[in-house]
LUMVEX-882375 format. One record per residue: residue in one letter; x, z, y of N, C-alpha, C in turn. Coordinates in steps of 0.02 Angstrom, whole numbers, padded with zeros to 5 digits, always signed. Each point is the difference from the previous one (the first is absolute). Layout:
% residues N
AXZYXZYXZY ...
END
This chain:
% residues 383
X+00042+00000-00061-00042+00000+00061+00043+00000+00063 X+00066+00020-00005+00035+00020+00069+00027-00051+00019 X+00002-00041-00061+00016-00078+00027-00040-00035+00026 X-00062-00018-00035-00047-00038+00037-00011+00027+00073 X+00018+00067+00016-00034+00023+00051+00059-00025+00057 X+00049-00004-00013+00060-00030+00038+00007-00064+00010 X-00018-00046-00029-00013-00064+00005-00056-00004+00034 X-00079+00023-00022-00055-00006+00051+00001+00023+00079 X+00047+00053+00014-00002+00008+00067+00042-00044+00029 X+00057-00012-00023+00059-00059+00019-00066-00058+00019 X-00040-00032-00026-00051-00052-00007-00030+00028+00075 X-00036+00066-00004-00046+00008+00054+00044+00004+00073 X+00031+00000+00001+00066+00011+00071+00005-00075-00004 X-00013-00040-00025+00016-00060+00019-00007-00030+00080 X-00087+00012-00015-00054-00017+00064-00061+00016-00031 X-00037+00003+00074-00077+00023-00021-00031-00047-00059 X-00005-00059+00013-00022-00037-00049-00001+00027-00058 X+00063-00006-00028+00000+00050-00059-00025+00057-00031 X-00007+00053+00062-00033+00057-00029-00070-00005+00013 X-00031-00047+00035-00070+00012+00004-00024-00041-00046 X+00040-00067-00039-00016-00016-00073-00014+00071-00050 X+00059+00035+00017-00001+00039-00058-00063+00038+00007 X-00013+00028+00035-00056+00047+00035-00070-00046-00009 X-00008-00051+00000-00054-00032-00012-00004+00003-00092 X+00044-00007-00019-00012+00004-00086+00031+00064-00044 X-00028+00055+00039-00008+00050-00015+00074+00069+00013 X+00047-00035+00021+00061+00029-00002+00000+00083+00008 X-00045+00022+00065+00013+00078+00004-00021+00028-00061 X-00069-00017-00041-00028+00061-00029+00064+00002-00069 X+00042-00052-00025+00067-00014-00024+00035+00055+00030 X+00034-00027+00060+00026+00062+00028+00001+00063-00003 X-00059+00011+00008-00005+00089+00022-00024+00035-00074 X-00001-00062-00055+00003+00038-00068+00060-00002-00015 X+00055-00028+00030+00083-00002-00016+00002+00098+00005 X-00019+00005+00079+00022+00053+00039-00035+00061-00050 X-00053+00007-00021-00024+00046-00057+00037+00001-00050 X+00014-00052-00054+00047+00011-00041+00049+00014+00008 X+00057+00000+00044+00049+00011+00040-00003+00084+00014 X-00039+00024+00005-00018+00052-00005+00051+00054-00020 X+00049+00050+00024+00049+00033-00057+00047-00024+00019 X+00025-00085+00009+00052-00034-00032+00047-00003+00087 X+00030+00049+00025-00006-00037+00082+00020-00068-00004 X+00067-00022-00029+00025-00079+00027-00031-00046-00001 X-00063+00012-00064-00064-00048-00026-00035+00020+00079 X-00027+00038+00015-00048-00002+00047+00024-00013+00071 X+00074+00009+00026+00018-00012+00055+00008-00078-00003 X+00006-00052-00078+00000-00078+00020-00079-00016+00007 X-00035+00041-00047-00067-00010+00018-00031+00007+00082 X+00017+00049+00021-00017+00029+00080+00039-00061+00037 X+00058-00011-00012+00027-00075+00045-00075-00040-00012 X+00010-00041-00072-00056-00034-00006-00057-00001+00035 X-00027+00054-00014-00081+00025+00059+00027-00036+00077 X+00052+00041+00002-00005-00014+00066+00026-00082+00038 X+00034-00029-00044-00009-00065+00002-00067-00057+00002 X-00048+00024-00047-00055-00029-00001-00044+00013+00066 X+00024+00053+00024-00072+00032+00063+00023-00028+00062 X+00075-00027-00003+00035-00010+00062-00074-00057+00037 X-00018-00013+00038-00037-00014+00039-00095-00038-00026 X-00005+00036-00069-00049+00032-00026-00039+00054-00011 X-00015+00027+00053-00035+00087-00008-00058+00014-00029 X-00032-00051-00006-00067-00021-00009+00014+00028-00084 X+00065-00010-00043-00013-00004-00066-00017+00085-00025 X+00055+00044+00031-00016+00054-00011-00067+00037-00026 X+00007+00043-00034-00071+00036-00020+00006+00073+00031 X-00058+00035-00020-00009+00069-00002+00055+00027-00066 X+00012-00020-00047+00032+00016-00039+00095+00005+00009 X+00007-00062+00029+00065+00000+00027+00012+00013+00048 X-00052+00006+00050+00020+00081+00053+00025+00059-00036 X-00071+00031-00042+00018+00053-00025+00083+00016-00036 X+00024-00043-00050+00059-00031-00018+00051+00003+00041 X+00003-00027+00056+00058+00024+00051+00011+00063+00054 X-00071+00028-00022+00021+00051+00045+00010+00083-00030 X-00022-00029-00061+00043+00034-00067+00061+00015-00032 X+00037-00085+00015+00037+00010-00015+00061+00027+00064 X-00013-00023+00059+00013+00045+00042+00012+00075+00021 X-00060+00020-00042+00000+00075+00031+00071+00030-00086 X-00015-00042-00044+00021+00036-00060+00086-00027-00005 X+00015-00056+00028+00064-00021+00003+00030+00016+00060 X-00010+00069+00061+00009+00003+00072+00058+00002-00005 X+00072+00036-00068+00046+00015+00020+00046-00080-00032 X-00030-00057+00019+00047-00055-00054+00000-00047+00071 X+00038-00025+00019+00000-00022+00069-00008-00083-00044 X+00022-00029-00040-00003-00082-00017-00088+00019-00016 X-00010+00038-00041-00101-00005-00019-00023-00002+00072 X+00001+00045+00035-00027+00023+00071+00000-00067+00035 X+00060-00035+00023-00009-00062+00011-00021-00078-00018 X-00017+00023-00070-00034-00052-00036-00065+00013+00018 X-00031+00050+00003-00055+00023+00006-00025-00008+00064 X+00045+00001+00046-00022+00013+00057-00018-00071+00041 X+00074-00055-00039-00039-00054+00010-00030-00036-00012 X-00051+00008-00061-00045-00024-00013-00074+00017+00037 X-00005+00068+00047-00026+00013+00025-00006-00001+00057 X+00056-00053+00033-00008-00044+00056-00025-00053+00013 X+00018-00019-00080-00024-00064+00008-00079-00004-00018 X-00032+00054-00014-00049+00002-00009-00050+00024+00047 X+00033+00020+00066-00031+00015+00054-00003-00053+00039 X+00069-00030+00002-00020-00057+00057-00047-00043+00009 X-00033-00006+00053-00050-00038+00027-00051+00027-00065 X-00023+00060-00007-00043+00014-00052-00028+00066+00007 X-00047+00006+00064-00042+00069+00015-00011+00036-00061 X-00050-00042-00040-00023+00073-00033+00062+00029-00039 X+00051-00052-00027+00055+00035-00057+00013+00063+00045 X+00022-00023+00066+00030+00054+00046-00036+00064+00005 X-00072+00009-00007-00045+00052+00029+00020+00032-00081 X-00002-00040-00055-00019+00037-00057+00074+00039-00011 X+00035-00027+00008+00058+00040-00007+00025+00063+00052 X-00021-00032+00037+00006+00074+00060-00040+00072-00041 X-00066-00044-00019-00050+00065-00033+00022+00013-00055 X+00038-00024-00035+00048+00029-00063+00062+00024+00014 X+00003+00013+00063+00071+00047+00014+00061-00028-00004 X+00006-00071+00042+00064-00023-00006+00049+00008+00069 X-00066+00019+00042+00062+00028+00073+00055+00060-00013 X-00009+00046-00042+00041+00045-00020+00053-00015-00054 X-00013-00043-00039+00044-00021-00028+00034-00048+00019 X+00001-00036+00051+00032-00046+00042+00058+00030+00032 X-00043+00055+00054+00063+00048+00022+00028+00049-00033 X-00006+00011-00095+00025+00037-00024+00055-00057-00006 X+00002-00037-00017+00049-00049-00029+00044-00006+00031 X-00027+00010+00074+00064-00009+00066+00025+00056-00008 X-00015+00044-00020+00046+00070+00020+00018+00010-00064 X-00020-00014-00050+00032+00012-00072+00073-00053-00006 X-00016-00060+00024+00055-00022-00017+00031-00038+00066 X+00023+00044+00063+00018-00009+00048+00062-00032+00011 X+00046+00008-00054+00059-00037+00004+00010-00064-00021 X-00091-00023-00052+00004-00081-00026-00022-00043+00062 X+00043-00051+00019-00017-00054+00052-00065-00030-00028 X-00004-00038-00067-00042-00041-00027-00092+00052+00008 X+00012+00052-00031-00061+00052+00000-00036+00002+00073 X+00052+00025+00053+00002+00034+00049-00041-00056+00065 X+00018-00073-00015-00022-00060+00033-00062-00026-00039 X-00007-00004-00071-00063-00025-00020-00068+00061+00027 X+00011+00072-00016-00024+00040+00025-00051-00002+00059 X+00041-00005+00027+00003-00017+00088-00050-00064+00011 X+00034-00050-00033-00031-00045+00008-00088-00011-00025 X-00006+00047-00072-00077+00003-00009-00016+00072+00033 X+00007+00016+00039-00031+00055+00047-00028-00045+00068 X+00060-00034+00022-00028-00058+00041-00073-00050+00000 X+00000-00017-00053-00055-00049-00054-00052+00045+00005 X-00006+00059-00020-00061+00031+00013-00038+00016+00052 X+00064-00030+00078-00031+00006+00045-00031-00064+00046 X-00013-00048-00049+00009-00056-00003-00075-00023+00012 X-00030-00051+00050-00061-00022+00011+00000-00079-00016 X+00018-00029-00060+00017-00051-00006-00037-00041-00065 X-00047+00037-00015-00058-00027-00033-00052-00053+00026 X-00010-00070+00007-00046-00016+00024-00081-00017-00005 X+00016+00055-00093-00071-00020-00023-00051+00087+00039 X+00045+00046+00029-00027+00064+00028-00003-00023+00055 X-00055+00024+00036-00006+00025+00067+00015+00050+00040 X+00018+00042-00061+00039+00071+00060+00022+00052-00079 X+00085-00019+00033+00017+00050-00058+00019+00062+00013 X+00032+00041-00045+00013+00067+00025+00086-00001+00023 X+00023-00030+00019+00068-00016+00036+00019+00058+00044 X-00050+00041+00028+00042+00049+00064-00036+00071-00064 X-00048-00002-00021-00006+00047-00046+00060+00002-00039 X+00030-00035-00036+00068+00006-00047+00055+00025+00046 X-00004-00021+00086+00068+00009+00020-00022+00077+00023 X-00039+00018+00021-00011+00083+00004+00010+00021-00052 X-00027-00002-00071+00035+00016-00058+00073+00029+00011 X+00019-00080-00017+00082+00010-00010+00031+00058+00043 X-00025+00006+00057+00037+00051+00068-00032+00058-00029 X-00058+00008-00023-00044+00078+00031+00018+00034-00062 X-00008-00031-00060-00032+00018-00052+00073+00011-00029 X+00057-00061-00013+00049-00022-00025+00064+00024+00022 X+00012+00053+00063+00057-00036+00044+00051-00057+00011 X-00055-00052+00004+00030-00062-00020+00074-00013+00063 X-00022+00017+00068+00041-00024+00039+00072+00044-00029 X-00005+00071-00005+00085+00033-00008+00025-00023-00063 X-00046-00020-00059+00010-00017-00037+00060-00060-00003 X-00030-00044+00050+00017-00084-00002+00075+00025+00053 X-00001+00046+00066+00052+00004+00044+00057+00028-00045 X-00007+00054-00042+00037+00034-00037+00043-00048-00057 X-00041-00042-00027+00035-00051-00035+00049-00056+00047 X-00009-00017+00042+00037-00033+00035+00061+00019+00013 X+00011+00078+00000+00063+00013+00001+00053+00004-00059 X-00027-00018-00026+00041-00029-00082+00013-00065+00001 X-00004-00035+00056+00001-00083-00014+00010-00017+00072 X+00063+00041+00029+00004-00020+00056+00056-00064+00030 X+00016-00032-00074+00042-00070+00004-00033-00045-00033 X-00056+00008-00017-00066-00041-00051-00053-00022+00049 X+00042-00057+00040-00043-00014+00057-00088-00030-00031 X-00015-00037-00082-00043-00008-00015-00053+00041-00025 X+00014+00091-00020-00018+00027-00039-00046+00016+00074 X+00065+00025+00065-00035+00015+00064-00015-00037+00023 X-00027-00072+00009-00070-00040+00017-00052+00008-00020 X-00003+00000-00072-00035+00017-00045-00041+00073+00045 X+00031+00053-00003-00029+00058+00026-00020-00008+00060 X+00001-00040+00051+00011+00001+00070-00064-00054+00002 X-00034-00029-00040-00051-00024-00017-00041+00014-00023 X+00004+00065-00040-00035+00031-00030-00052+00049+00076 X+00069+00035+00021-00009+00061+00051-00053-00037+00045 X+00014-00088+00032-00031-00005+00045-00084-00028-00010 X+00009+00005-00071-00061+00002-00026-00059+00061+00017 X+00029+00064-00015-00033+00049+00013+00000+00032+00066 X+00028-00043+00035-00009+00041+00082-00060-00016+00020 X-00058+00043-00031-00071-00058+00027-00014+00052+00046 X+00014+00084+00023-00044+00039+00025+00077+00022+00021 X-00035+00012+00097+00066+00042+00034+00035+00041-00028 X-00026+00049-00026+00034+00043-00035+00045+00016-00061 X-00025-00087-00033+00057-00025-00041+00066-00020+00015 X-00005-00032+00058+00053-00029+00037+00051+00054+00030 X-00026+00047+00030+00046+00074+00016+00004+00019-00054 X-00024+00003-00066+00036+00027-00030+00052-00051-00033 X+00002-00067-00003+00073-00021-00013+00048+00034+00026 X-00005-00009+00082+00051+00029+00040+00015+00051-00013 X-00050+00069-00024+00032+00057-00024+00048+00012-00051 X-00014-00045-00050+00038+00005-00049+00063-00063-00017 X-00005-00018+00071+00074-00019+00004+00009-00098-00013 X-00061-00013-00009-00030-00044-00018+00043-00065+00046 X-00025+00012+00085+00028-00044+00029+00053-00020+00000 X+00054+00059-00002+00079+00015+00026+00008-00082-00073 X-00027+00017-00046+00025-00048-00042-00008-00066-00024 X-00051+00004+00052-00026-00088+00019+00035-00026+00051 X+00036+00036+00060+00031-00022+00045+00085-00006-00040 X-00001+00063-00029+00066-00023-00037+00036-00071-00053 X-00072-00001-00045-00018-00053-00024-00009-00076+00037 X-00037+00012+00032+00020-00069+00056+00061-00019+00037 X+00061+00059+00010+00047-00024+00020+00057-00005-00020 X-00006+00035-00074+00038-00037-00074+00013-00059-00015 X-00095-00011-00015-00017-00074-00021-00020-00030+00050 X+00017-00044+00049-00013-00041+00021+00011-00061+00009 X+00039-00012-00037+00016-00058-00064-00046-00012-00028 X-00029+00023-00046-00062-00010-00050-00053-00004+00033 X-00033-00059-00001-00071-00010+00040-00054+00033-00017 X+00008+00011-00085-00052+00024-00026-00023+00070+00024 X+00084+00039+00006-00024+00066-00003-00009+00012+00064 X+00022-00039+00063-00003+00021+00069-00100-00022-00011 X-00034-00065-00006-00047+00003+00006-00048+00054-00038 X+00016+00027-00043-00045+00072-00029+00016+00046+00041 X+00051+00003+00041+00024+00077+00028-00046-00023+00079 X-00008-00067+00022-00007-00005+00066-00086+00008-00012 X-00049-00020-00069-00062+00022-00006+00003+00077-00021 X+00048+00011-00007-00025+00085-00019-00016+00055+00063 X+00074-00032+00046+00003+00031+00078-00063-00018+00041 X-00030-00064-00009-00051-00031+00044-00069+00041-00024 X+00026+00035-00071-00084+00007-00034+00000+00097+00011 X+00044+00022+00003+00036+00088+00023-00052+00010+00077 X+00044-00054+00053+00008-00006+00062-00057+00018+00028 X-00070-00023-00045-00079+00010+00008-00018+00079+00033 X+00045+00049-00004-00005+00031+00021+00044+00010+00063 X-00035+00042+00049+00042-00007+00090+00054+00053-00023 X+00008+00042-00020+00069+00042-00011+00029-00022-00030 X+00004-00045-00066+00036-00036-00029+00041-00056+00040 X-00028-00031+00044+00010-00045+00033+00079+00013+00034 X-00027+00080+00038+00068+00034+00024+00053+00024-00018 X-00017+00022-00091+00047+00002-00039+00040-00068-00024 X-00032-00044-00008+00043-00076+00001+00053+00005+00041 X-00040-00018+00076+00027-00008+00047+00098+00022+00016 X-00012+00074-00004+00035+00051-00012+00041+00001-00053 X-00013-00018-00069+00051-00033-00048+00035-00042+00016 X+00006-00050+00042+00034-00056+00020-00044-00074-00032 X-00054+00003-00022-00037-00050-00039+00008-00052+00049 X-00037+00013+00090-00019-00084-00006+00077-00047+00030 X+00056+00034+00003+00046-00026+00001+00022-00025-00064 X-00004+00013-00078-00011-00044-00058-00046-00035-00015 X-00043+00013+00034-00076-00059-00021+00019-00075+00051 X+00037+00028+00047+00015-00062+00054+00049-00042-00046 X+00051+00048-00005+00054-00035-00065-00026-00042-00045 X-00051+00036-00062-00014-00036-00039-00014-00081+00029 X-00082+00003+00037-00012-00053+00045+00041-00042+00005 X+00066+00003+00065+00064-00045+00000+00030-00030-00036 X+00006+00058-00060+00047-00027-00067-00018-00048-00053 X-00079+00023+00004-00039-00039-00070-00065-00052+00047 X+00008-00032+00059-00016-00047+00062-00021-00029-00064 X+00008-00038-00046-00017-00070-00058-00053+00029-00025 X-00012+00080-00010-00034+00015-00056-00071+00018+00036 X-00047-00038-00001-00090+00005+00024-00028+00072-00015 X+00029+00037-00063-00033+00039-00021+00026+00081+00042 X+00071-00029+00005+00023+00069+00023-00004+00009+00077 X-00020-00090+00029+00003+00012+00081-00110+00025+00010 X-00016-00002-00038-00063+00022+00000-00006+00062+00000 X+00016+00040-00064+00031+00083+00000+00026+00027+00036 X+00052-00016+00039+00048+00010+00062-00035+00012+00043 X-00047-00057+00014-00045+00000+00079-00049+00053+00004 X-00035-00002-00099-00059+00045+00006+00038+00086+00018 X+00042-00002-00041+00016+00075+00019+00032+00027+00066 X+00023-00046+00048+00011-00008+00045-00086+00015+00049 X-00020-00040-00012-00060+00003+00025-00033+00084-00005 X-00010+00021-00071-00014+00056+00017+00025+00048+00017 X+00078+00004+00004+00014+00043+00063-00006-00006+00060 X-00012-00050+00029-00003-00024+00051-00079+00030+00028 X-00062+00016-00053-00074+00006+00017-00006+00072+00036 X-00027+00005+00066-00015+00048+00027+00085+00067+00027 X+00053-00066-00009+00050+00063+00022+00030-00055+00010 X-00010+00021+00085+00051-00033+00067+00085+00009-00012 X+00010+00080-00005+00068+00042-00026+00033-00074-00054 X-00032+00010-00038+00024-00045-00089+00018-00088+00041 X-00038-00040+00042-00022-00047+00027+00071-00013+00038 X+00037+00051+00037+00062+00009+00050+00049-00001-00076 X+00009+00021-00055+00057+00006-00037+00001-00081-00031 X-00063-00016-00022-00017-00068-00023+00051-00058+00042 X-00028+00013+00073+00027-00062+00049+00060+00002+00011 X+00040+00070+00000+00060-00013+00003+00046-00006-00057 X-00037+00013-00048+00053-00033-00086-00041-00064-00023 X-00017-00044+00040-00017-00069+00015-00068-00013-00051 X-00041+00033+00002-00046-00027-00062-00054-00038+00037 X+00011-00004+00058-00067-00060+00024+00064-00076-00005 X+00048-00017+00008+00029-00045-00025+00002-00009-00058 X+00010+00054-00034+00000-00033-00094-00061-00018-00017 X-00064+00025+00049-00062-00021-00043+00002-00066+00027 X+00023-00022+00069-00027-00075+00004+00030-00037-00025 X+00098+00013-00026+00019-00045-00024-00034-00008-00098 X-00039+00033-00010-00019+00017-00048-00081-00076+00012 X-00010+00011+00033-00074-00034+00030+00057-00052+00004 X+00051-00032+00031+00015-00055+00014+00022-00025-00089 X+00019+00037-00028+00026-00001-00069-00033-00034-00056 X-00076+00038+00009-00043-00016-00044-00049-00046+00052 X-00039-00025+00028-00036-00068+00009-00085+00022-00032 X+00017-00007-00067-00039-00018-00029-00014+00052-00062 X+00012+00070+00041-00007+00057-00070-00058+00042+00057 X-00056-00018-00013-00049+00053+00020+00013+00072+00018 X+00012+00021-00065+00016+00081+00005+00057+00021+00062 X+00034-00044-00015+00064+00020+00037-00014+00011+00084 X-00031-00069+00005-00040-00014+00081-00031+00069+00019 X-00059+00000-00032-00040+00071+00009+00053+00059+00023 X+00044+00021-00062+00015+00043+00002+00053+00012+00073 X+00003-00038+00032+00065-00010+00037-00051-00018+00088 X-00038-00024-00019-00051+00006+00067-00045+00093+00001 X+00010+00015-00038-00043+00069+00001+00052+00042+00010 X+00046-00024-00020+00076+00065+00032+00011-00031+00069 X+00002-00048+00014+00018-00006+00080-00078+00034+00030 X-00043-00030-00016-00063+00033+00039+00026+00077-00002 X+00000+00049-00054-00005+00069+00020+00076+00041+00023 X+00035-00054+00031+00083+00011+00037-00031+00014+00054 X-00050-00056+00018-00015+00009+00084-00072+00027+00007 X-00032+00006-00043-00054+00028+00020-00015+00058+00063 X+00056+00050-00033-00011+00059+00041+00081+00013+00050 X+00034-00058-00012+00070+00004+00029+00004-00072+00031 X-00035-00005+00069+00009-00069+00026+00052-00033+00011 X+00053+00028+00014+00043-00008+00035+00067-00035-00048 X-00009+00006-00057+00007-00055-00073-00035-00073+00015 X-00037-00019+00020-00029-00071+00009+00042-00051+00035 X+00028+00012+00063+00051-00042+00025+00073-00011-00060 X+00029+00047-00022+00047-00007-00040-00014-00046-00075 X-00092+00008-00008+00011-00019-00072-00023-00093+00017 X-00039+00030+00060+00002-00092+00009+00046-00041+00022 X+00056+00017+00029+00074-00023-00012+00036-00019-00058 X-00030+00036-00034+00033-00022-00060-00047-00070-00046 X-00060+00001+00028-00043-00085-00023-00051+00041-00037 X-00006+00036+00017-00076+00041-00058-00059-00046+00024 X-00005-00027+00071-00082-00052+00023+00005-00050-00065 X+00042-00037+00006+00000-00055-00025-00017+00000-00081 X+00047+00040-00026-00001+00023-00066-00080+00019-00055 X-00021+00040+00071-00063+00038-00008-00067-00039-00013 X+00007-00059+00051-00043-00032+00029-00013-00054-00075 X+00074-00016-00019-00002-00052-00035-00037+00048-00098 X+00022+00065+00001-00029+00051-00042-00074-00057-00008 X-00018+00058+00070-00087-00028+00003-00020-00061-00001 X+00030-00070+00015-00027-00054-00022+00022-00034-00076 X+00070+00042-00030-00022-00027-00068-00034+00050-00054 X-00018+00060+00009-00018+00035-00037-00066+00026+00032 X-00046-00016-00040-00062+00023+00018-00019+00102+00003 X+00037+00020-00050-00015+00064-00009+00037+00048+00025 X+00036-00053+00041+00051+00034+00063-00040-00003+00057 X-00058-00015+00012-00008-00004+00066-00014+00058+00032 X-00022+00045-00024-00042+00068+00036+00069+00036+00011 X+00049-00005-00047+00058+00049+00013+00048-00034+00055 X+00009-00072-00004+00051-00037+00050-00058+00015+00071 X-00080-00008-00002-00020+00011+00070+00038+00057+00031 X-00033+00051-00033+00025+00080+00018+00079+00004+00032 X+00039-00039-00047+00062+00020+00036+00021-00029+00042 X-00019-00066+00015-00014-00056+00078-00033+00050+00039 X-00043+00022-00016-00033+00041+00048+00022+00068+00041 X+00054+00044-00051+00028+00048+00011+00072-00032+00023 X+00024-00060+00005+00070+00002+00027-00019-00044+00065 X-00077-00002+00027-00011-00010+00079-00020-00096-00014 X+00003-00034-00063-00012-00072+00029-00065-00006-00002 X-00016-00064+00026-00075-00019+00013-00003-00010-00079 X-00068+00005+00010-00021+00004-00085-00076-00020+00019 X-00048-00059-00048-00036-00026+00002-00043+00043-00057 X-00056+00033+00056-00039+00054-00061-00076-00027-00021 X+00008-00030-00060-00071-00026+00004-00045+00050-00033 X-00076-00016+00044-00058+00032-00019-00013-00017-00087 X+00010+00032-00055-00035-00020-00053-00084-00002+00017 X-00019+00028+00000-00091+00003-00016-00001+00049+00051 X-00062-00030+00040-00030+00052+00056-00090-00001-00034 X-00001-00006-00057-00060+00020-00006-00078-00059+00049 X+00019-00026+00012-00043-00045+00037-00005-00059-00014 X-00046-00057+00013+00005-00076-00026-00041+00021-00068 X-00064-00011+00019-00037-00035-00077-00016+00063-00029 X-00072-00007-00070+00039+00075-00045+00021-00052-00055 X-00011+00065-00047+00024-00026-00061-00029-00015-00039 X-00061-00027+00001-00064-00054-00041+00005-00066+00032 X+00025-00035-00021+00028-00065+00037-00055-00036-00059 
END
């Protein structure tokens, strides 16, 4: 059996094609009778648990009530085997993704605790410590499109209230402080659960930030990990004391960096701007450190950069708008630098730029053409 089972997953890693053949002619309920007989045997059941989890890779749908029960069994009963734990664990990612109910049912079978047991049981495995992380993430995940409203901020209160998911996840990071992937991984996780102010101060309490700013100015080389660290800071920042704790770390003088450095990369000059932006919201103070470690230039050369990246536009017209909103005296300097032109051109190629490029035409003093949508008048509406 340990052969066939090594050859069949080799097959299912191919491409989807393949495994959703298999899955159409019966492959899991095969499977997950491997994983029963296997039973006892670990090496038998850890090629079996590969297996599973090969077949589910972007099949969630196949899973049962039975092979829930099954993995979160074998979970709780294999907690001290770090290769089972991670077999296990990723099969139960892949069985969440884009897959509400797997997600709800497993939460109600107690897998938030064993998620962050795993992180703290086996704190020194990179492989454990990142898949972990990564299905803690997934559960906070609204990416079902057959639901209309999942429980995504219910799971991330979980993880914090119930779990101590955040010291959990900060505390591990300091075991992997040259594992710039293990800490993306976490730094994606964290900015997952900053949904409520009080989540966000408590990163900062527990030390959370110091190591996202540290982290960003390690790696800033790696695009990957600067763009998880620049959504984690942007997603913290949601709160106004946090904002000042950034500030005060030295952040938006590395967020400008990143910006400059990684100019090619759409994704990271978007991140850059947004988190920029929200320090920038409602604090004039934050707005003066911004302009003089150049971040209204990196956002436009960022806008001149990208053309034709929506997000980026937005994000980079809503940080100049809230530079000058409440600090006028920024508008002459930033329109020196070509923000009209830039802006203008925002709003005529991007439609879903327009309300944000008006606003900030509007707040850096140019004429701006405000049309009436609907005044309610002309005709009714029985035509």
């Amino acid at each position: 059996m340990a052969e066939q089972l090594v050859v069949f997953t080799d097959q299912c890693k191919e491409q989807l094609a393949f495994r959703y053949l298999a899955g159409q002619n019966g492959a899991y309920s095969v499977v997950f009778s491997a994983c029963q007989l296997a039973s006892g045997d670990r090496n038998l059941m850890l090629k079996a648990f590969y297996t599973l989890s090969a077949i589910l890779d972007g099949q969630p749908d196949l899973l049962d009530s039975a092979g829930q029960d099954l993995l979160l069994q074998t979970l709780q009963e294999y907690r001290e085997d770090a290769e089972m734990t991670l077999a296990g664990i990723r099969c139960i990612r892949h069985a969440c993704l884009k897959h509400e109910q797997n997600r709800q049912d497993f939460v109600k079978g107690g897998v938030l605790p064993l998620l962050t047991g795993a992180i703290v049981q086996h704190g020194d495995n990179a492989d454990v410590v990142r898949t972990a992380s990564s299905a803690l993430r997934i559960m906070t995940f609204d990416d079902d499109i057959r639901v209309p409203f999942g429980h995504a901020h219910d799971h991330a209160k979980m993880i914090v209230l119930e779990n101590d998911g955040l010291r959990v996840l900060i505390e591990a990071a300091k075991a992997f402080t040259d594992n710039s992937s293990v800490l993306s991984e976490l730094c994606a996780t964290l900015s997952r659960l900053s949904v409520r102010n009080e989540f966000c101060q408590e990163i900062v309490d527990l030390g959370g930030l110091n190591f996202m700013v540290a982290l960003l100015a390690d790696c800033i080389d790696h695009p990957d990990v600067v763009k998880q660290v620049l959504s984690a800071i942007r997603a913290v920042a949601g709160n106004d004391d946090v904002k000042d704790a950034v500030v005060n770390a030295g952040g938006t003088d590395l967020i400008v960096l990143a910006i400059s450095h990684h100019l090619a990369n759409a994704q990271i000059c978007e991140q850059g701007c947004a988190a920029l932006c929200m320090l920038a919201l409602r604090k004039p103070e934050n707005c003066n450190v911004i302009m003089e470690g150049g971040g209204a230039l990196a956002a436009l050369q960022a806008m001149k950069a990208h053309p034709r990246e929506v997000a980026v536009q937005k994000q980079a017209c809503m940080l100049i708008r809230n530079l000058v909103s409440r600090s006028r005296d920024f508008s002459q300097p930033i329109l020196e630098m070509g923000a009209e032109n830039l802006i203008t051109e925002a709003r005529a190629t991007h439609k879903d730029c327009d309300d944000v490029a008006k606003a900030a035409l509007r707040d850096l003093g140019c004429k701006v053409e405000l049309r009436e949508l609907w005044t309610g008048q002309k005709g009714s509406l029985a035509q």
